[in-house]
PDB file as gemmi writes it, atoms N, CA and C in Angstrom:
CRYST1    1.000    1.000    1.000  90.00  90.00  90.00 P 1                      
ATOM      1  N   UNK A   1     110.393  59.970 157.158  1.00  0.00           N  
ATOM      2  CA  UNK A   1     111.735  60.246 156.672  1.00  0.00           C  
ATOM      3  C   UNK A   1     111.661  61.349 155.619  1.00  0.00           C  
ATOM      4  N   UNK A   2     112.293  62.362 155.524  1.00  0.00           N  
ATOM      5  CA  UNK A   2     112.652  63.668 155.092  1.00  0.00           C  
ATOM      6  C   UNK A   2     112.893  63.233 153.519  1.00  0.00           C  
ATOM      7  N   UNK A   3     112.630  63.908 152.799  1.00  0.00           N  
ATOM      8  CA  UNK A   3     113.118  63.460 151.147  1.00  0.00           C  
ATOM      9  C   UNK A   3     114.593  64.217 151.494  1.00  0.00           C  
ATOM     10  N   UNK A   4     115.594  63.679 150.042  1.00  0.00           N  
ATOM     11  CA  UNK A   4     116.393  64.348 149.966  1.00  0.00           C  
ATOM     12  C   UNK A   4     116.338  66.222 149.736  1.00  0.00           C  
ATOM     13  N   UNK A   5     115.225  66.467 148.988  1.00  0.00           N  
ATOM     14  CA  UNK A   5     115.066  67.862 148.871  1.00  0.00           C  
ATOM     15  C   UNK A   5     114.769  68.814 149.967  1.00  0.00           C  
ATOM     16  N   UNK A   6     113.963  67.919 151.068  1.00  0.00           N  
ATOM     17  CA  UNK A   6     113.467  68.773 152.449  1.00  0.00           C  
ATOM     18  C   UNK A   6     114.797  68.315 153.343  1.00  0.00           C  
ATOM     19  N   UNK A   7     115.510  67.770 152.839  1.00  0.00           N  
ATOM     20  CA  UNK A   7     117.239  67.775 153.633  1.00  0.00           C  
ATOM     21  C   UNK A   7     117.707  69.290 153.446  1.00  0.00           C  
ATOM     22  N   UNK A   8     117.815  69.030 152.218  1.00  0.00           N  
ATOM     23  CA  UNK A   8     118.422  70.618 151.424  1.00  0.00           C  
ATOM     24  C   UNK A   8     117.439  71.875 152.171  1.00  0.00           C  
ATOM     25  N   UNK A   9     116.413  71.588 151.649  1.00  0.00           N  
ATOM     26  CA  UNK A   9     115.765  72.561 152.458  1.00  0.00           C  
ATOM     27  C   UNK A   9     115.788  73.330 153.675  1.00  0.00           C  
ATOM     28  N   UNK A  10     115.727  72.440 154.934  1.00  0.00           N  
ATOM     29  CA  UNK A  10     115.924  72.050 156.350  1.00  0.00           C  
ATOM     30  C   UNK A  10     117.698  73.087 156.439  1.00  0.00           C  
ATOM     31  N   UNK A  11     118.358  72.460 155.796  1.00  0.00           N  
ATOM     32  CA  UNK A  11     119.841  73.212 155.724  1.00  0.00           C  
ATOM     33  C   UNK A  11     120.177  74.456 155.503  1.00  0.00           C  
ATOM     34  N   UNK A  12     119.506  74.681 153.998  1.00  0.00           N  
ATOM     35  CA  UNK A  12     119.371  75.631 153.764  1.00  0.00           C  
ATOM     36  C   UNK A  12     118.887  76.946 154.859  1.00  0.00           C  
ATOM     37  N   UNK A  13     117.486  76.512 155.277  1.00  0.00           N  
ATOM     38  CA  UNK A  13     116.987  77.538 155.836  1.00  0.00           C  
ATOM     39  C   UNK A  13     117.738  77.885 157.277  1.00  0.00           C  
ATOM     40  N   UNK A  14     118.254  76.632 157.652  1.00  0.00           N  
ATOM     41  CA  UNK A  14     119.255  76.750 158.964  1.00  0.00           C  
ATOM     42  C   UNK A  14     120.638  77.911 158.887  1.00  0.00           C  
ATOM     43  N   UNK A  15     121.235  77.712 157.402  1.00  0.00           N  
ATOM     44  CA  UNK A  15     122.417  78.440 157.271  1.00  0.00           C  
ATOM     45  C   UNK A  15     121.793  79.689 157.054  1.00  0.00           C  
ATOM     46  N   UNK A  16     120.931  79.940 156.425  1.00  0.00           N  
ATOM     47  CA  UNK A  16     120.434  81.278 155.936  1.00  0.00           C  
ATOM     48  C   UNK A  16     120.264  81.985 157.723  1.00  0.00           C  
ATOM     49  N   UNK A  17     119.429  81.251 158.222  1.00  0.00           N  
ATOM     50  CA  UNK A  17     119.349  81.673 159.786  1.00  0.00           C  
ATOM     51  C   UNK A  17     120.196  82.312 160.448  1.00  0.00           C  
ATOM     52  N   UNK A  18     121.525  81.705 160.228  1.00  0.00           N  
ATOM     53  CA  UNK A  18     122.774  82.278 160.868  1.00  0.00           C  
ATOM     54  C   UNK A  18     123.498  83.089 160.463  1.00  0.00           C  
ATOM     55  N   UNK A  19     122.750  84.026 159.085  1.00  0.00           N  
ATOM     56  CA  UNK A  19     123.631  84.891 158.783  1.00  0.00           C  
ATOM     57  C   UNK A  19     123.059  85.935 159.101  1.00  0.00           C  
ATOM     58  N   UNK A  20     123.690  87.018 159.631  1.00  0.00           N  
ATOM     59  CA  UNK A  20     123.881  88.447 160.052  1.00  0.00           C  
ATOM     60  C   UNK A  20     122.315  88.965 159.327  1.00  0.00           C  
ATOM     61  N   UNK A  21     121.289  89.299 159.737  1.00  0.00           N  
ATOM     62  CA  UNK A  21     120.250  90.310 158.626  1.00  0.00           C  
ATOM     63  C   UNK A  21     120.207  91.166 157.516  1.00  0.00           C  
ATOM     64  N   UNK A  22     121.490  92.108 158.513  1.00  0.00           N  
ATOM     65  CA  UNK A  22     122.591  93.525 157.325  1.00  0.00           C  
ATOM     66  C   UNK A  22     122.749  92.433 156.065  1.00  0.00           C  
ATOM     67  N   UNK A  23     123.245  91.542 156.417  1.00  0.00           N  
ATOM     68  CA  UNK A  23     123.904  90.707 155.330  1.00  0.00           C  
ATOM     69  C   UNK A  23     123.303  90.038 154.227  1.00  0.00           C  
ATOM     70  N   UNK A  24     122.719  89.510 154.314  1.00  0.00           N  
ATOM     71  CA  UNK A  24     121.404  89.198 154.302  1.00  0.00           C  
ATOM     72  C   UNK A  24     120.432  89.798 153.319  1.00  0.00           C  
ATOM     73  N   UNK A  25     120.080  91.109 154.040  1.00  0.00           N  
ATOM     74  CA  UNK A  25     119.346  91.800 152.732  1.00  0.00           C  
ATOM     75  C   UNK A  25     120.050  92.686 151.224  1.00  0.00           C  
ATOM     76  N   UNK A  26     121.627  92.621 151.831  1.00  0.00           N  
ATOM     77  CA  UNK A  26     122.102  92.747 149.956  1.00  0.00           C  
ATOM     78  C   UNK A  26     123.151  92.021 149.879  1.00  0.00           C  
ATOM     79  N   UNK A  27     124.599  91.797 150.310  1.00  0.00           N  
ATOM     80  CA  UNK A  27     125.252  91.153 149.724  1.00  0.00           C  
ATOM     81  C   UNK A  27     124.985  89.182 150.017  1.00  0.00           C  
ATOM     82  N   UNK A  28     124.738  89.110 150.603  1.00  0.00           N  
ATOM     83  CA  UNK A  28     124.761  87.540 150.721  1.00  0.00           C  
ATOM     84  C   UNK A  28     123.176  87.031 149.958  1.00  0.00           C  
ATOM     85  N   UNK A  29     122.631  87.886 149.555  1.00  0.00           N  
ATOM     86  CA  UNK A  29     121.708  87.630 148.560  1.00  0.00           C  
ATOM     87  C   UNK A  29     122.126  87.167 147.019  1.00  0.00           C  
ATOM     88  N   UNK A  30     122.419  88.809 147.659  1.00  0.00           N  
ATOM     89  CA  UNK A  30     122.737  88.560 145.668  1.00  0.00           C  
ATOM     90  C   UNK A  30     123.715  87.788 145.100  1.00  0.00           C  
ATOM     91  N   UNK A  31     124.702  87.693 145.812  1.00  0.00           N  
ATOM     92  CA  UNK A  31     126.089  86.847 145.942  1.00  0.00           C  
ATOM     93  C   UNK A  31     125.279  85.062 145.748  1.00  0.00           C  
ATOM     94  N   UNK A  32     124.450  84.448 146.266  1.00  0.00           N  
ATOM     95  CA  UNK A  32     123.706  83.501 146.391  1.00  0.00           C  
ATOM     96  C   UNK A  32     122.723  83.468 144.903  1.00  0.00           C  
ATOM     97  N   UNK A  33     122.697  84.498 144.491  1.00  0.00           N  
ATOM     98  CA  UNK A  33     121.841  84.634 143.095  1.00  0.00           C  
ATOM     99  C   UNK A  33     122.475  84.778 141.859  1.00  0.00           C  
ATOM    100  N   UNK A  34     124.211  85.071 142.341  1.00  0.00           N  
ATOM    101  CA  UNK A  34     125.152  85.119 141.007  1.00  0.00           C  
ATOM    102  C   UNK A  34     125.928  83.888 140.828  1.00  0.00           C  
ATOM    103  N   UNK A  35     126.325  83.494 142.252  1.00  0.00           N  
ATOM    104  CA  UNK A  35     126.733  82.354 142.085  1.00  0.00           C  
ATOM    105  C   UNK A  35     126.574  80.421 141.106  1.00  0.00           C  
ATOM    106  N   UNK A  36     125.548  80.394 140.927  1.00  0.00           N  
ATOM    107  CA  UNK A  36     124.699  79.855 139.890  1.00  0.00           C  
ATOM    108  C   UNK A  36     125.087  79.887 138.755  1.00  0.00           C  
ATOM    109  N   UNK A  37     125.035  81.120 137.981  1.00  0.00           N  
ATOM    110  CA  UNK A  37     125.642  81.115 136.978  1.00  0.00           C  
ATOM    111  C   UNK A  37     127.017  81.146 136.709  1.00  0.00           C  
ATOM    112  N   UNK A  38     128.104  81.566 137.528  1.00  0.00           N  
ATOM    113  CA  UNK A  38     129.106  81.577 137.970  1.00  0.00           C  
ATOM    114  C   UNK A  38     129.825  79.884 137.732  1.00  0.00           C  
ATOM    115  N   UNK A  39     129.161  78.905 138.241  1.00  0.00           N  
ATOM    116  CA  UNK A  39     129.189  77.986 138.359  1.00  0.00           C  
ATOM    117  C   UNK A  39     129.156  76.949 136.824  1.00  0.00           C  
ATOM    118  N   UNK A  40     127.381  77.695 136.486  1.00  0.00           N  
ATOM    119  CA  UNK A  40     127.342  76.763 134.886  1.00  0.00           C  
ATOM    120  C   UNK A  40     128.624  78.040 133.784  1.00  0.00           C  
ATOM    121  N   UNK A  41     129.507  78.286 134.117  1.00  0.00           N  
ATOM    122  CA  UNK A  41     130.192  79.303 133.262  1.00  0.00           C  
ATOM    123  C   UNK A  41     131.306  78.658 133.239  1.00  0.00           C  
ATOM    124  N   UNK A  42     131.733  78.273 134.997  1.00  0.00           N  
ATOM    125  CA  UNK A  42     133.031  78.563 134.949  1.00  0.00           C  
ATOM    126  C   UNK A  42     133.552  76.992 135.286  1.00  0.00           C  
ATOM    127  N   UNK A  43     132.740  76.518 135.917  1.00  0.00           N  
ATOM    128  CA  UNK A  43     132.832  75.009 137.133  1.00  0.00           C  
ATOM    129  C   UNK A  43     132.166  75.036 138.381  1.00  0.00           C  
ATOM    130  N   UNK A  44     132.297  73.939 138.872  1.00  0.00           N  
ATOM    131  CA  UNK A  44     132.296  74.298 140.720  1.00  0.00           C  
ATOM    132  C   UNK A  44     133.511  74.589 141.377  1.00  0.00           C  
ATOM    133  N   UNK A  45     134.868  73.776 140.822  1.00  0.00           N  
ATOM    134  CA  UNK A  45     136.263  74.342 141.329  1.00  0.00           C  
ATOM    135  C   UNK A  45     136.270  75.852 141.005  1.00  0.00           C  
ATOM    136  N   UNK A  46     136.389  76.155 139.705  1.00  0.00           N  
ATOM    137  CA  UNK A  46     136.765  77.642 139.582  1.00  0.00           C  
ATOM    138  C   UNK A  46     135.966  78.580 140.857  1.00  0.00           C  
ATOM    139  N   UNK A  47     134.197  77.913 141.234  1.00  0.00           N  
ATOM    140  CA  UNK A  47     133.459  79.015 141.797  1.00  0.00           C  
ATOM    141  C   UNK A  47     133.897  78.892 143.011  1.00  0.00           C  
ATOM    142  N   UNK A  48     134.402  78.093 143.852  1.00  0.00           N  
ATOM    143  CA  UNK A  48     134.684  77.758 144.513  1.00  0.00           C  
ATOM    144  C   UNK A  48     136.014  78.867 145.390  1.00  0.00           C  
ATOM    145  N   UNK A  49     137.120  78.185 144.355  1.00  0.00           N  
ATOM    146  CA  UNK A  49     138.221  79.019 144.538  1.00  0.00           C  
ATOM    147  C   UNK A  49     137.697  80.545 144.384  1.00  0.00           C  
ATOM    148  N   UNK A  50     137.123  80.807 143.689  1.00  0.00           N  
ATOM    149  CA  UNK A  50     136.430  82.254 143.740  1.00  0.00           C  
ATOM    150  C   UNK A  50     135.785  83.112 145.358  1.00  0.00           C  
ATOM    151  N   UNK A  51     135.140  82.091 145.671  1.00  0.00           N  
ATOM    152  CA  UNK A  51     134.699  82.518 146.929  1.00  0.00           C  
ATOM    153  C   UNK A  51     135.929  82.187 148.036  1.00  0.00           C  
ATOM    154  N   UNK A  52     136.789  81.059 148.023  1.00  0.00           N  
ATOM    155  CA  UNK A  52     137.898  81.479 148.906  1.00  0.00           C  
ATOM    156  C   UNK A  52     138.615  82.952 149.011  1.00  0.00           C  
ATOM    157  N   UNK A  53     138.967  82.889 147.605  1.00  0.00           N  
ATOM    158  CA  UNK A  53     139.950  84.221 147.133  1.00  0.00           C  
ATOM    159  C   UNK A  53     139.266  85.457 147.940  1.00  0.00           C  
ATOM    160  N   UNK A  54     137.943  85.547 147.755  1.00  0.00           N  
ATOM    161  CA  UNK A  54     137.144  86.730 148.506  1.00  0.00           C  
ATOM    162  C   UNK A  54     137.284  86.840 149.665  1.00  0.00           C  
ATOM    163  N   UNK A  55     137.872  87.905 150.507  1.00  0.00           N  
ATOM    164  CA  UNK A  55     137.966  88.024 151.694  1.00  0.00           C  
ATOM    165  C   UNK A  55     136.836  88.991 152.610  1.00  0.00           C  
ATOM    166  N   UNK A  56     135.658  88.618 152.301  1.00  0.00           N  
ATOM    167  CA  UNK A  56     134.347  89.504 152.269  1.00  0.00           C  
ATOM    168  C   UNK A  56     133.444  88.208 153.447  1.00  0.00           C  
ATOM    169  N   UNK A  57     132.678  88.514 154.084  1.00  0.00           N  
ATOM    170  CA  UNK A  57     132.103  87.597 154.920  1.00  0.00           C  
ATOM    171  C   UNK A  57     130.916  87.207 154.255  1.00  0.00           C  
ATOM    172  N   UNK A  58     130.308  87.469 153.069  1.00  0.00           N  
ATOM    173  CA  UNK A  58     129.322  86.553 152.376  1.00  0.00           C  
ATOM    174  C   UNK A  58     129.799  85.733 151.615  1.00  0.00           C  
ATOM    175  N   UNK A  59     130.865  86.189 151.187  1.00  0.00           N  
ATOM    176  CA  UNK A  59     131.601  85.022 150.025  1.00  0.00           C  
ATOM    177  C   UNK A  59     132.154  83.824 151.139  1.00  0.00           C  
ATOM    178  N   UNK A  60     132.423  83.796 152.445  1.00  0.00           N  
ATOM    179  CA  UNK A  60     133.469  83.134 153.250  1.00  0.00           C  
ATOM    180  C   UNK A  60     131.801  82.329 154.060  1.00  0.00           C  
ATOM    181  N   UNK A  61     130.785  82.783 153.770  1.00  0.00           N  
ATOM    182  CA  UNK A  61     129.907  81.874 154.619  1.00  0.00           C  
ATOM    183  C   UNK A  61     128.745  81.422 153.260  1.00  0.00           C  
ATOM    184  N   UNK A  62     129.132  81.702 152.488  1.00  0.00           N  
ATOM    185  CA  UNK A  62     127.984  81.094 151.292  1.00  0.00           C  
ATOM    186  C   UNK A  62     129.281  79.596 150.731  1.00  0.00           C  
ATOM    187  N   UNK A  63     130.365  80.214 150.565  1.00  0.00           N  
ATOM    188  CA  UNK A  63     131.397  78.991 150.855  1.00  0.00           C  
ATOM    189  C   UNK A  63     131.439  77.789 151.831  1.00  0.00           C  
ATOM    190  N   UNK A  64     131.150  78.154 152.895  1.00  0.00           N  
ATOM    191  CA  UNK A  64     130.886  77.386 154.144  1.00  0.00           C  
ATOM    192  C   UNK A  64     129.929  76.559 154.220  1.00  0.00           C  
ATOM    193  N   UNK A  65     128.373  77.203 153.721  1.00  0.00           N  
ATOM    194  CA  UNK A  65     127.384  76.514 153.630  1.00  0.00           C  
ATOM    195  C   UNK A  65     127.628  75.496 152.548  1.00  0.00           C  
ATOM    196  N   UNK A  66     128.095  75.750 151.293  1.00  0.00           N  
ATOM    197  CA  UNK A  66     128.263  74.732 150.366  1.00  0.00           C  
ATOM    198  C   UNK A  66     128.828  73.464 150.629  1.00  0.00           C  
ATOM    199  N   UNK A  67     130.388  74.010 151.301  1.00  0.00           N  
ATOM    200  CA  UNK A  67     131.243  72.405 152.152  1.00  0.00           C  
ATOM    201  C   UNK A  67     129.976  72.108 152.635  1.00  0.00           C  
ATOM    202  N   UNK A  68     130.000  72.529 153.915  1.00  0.00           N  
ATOM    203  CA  UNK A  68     129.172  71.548 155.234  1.00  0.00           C  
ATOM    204  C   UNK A  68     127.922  71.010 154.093  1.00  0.00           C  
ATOM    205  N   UNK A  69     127.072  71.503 153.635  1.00  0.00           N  
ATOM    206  CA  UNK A  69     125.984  70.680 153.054  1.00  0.00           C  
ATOM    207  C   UNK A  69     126.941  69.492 152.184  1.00  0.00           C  
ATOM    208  N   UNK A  70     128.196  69.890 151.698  1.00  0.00           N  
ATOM    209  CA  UNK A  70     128.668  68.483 150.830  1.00  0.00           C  
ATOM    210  C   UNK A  70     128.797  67.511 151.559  1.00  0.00           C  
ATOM    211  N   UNK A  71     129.754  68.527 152.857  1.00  0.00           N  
ATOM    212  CA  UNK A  71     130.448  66.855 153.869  1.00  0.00           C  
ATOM    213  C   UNK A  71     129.201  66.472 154.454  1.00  0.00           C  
ATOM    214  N   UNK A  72     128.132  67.073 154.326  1.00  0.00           N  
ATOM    215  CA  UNK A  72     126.813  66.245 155.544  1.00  0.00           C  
ATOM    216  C   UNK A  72     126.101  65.043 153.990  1.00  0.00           C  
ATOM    217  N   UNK A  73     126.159  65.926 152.926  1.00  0.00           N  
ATOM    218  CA  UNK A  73     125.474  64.664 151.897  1.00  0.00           C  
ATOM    219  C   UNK A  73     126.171  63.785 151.392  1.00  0.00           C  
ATOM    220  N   UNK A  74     127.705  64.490 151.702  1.00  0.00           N  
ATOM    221  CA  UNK A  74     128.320  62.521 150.692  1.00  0.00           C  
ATOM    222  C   UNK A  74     129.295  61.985 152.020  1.00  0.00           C  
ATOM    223  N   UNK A  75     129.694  62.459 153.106  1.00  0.00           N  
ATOM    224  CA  UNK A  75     130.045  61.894 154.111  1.00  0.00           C  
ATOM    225  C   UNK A  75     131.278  62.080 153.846  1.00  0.00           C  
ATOM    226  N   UNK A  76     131.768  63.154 154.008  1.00  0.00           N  
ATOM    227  CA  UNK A  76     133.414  63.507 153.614  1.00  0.00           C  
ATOM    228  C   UNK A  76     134.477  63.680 154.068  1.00  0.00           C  
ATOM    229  N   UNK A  77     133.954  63.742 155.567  1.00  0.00           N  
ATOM    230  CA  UNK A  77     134.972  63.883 157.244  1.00  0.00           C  
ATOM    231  C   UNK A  77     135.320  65.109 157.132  1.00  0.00           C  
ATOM    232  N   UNK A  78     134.459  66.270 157.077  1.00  0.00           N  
ATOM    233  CA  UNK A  78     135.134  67.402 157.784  1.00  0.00           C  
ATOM    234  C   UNK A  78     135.677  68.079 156.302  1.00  0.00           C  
ATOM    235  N   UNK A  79     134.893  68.485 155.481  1.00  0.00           N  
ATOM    236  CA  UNK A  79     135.154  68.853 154.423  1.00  0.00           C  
ATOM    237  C   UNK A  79     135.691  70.629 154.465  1.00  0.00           C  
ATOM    238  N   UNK A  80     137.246  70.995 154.199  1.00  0.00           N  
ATOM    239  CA  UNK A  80     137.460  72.247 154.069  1.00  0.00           C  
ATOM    240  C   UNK A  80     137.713  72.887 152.617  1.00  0.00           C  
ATOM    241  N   UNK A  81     137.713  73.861 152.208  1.00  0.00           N  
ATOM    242  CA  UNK A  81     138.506  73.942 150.998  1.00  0.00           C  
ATOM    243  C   UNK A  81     139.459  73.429 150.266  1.00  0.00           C  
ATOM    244  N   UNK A  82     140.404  73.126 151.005  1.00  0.00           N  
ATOM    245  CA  UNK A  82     141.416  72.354 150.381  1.00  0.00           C  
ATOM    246  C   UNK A  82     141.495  70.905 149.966  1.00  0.00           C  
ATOM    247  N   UNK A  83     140.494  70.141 150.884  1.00  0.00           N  
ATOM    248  CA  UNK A  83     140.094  68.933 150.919  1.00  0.00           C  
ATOM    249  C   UNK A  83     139.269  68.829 150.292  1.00  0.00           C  
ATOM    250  N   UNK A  84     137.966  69.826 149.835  1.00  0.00           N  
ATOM    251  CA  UNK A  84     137.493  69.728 148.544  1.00  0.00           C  
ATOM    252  C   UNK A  84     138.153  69.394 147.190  1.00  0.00           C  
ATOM    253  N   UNK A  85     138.946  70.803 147.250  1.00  0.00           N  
ATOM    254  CA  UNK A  85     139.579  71.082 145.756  1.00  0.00           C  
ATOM    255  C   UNK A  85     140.785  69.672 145.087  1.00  0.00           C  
ATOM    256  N   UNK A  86     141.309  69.068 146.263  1.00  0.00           N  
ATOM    257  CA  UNK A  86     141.268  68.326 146.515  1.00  0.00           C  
ATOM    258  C   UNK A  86     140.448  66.954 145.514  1.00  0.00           C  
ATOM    259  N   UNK A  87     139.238  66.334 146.281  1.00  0.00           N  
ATOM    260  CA  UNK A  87     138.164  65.428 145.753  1.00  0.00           C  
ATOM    261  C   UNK A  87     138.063  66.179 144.302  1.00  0.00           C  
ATOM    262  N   UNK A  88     137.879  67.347 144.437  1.00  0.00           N  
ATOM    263  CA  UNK A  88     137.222  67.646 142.523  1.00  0.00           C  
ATOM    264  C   UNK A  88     138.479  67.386 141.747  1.00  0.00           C  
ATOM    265  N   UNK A  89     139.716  67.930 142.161  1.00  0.00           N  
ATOM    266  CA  UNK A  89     140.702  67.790 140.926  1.00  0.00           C  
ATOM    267  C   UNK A  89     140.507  65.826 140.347  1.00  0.00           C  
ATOM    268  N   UNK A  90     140.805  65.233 141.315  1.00  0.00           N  
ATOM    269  CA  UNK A  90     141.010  63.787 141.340  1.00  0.00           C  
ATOM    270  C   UNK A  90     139.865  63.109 141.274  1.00  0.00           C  
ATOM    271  N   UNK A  91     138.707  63.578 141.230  1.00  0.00           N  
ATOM    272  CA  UNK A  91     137.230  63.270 141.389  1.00  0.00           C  
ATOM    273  C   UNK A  91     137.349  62.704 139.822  1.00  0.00           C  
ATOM    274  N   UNK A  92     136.086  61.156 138.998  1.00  0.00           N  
ATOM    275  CA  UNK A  92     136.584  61.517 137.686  1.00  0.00           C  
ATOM    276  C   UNK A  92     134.809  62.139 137.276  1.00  0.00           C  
ATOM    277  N   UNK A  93     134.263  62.023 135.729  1.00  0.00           N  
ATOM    278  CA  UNK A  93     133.640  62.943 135.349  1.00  0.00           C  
ATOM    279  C   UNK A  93     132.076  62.910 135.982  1.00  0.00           C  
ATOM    280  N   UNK A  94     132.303  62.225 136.791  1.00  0.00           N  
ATOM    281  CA  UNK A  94     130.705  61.338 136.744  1.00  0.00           C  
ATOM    282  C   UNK A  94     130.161  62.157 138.062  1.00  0.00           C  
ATOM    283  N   UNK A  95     131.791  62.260 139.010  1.00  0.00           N  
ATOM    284  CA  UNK A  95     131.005  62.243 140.373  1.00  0.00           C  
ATOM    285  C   UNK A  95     131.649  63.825 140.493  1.00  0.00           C  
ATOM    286  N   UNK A  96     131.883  64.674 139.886  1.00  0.00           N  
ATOM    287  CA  UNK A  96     131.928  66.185 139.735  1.00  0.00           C  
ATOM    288  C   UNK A  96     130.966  66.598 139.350  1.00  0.00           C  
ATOM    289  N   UNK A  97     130.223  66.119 138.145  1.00  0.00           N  
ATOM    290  CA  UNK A  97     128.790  66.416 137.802  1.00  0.00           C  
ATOM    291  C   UNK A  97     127.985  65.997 139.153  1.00  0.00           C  
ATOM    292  N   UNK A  98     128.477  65.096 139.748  1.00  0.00           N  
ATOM    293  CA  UNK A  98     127.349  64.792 140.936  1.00  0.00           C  
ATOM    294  C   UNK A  98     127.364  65.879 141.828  1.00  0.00           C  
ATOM    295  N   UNK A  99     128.626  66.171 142.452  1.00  0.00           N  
ATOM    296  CA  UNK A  99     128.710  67.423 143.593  1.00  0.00           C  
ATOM    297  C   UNK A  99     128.399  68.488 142.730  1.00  0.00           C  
ATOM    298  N   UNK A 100     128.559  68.703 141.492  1.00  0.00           N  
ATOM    299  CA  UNK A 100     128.082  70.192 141.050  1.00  0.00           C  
ATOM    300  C   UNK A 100     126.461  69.883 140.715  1.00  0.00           C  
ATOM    301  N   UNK A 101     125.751  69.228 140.672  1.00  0.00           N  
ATOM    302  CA  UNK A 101     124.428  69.534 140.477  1.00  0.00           C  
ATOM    303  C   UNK A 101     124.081  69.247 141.728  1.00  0.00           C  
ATOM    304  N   UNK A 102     124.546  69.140 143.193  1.00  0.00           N  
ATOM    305  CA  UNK A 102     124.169  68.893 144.187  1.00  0.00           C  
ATOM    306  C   UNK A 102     124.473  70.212 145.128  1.00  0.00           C  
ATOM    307  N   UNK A 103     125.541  70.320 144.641  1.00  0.00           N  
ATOM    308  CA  UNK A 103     125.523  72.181 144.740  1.00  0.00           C  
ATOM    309  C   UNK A 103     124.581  73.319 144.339  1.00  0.00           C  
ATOM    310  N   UNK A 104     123.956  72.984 142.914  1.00  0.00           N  
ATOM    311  CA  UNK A 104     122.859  73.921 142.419  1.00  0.00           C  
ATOM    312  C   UNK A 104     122.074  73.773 143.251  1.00  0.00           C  
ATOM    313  N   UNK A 105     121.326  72.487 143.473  1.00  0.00           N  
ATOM    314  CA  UNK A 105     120.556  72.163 143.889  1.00  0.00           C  
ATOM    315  C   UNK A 105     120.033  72.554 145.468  1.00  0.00           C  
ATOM    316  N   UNK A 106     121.522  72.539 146.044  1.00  0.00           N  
ATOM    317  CA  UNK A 106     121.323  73.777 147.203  1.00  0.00           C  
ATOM    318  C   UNK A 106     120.927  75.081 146.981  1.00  0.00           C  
ATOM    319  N   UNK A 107     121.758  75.640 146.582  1.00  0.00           N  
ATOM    320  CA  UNK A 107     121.807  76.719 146.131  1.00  0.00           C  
ATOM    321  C   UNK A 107     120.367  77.415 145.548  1.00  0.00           C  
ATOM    322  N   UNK A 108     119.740  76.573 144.904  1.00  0.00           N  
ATOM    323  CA  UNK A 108     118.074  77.137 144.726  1.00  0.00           C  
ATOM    324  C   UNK A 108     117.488  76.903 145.630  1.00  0.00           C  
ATOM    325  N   UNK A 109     117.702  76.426 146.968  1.00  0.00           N  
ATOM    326  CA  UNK A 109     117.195  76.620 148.564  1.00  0.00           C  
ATOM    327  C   UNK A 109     117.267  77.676 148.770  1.00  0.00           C  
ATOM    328  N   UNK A 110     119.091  77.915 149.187  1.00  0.00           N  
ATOM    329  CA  UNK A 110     119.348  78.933 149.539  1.00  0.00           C  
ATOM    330  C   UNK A 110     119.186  80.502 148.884  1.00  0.00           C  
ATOM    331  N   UNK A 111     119.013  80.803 147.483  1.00  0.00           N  
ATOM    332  CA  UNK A 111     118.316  81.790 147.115  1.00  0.00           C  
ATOM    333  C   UNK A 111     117.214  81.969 147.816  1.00  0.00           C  
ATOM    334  N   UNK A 112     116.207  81.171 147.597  1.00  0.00           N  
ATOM    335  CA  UNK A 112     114.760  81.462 147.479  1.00  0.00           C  
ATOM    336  C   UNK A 112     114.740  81.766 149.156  1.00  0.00           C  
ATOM    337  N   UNK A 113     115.615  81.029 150.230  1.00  0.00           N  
ATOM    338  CA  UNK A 113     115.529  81.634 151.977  1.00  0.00           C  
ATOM    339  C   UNK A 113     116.092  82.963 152.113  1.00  0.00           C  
ATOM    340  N   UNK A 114     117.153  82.958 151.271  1.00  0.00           N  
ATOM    341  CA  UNK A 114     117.445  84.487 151.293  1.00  0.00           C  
ATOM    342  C   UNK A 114     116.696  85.365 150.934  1.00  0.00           C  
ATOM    343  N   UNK A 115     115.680  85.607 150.122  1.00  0.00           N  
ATOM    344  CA  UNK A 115     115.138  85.994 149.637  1.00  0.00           C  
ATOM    345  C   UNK A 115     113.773  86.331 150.055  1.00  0.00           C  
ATOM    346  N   UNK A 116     113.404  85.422 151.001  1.00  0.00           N  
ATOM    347  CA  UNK A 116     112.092  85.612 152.020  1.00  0.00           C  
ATOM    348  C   UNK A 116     112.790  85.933 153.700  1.00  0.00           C  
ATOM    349  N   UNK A 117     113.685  85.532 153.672  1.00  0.00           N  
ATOM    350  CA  UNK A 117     114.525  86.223 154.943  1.00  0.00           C  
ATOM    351  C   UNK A 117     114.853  87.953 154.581  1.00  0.00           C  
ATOM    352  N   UNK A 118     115.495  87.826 153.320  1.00  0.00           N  
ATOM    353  CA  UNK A 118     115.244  89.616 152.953  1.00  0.00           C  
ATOM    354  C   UNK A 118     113.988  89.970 153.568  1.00  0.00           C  
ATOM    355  N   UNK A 119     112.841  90.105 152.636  1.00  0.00           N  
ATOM    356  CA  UNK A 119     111.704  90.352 152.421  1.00  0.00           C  
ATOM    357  C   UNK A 119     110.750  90.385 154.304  1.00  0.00           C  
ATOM    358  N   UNK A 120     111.865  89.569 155.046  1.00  0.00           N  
ATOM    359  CA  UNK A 120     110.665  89.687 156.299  1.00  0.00           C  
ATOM    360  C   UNK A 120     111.094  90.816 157.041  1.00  0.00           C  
ATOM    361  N   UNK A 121     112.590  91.444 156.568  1.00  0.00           N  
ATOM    362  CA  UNK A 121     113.123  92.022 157.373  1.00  0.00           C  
ATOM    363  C   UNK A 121     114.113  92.391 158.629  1.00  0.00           C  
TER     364      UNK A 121                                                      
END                                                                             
């Protein structure tokens, strides 16, 4: 049985897979490397709504990856934006800290695949 981290992992490297190469080696990188801080700055709602607002295809699939890894780890039925924003407004303090450090916690997957997916070319 898989730890929770080689879940993340496993995911990670799957979504990274499916994104475009072009993409890949600059904006959905770096976008994946700002986001982070973005996050301990602003929230996970604010970063969130941030990447909706963007009508750019790294912001609209680094968004994507975040839902689907939520609705696959807390079992959420089909988790979209709205149905997020949603759970966080009404969420209370305990279990927002939970989805936002479960979010980082992706998210330092998904850097570090982007980042050797850059690098292979």
């Amino acid at each position: 049985m898989a730890t929770l981290d080689q879940q993340r992992a496993t995911f990670a490297w799957a979504a990274i897979s499916e994104v475009k190469p072009n993409l890949v080696k600059k904006e959905y990188t770096n976008l994946a490397k700002a986001i982070p801080t973005m996050m301990m700055s602003n929230g996970l709602m604010q970063t969130l709504a941030f990447l909706q607002a963007k009508n750019e295809e790294q912001h609209q699939k680094l968004l994507a990856h975040i839902l689907n890894w939520l609705d696959i780890r807390f079992s959420m039925g089909g988790l979209s934006f709205e149905k997020a924003i949603n759970a966080l407004h009404y969420s209370d303090s305990a279990t927002y800290m939970q989805l936002t450090n479960e979010t980082m916690a992706l998210l330092r997957w998904i850097r570090q695949f982007a980042d050797a997916r850059k690098a292979m070319g």
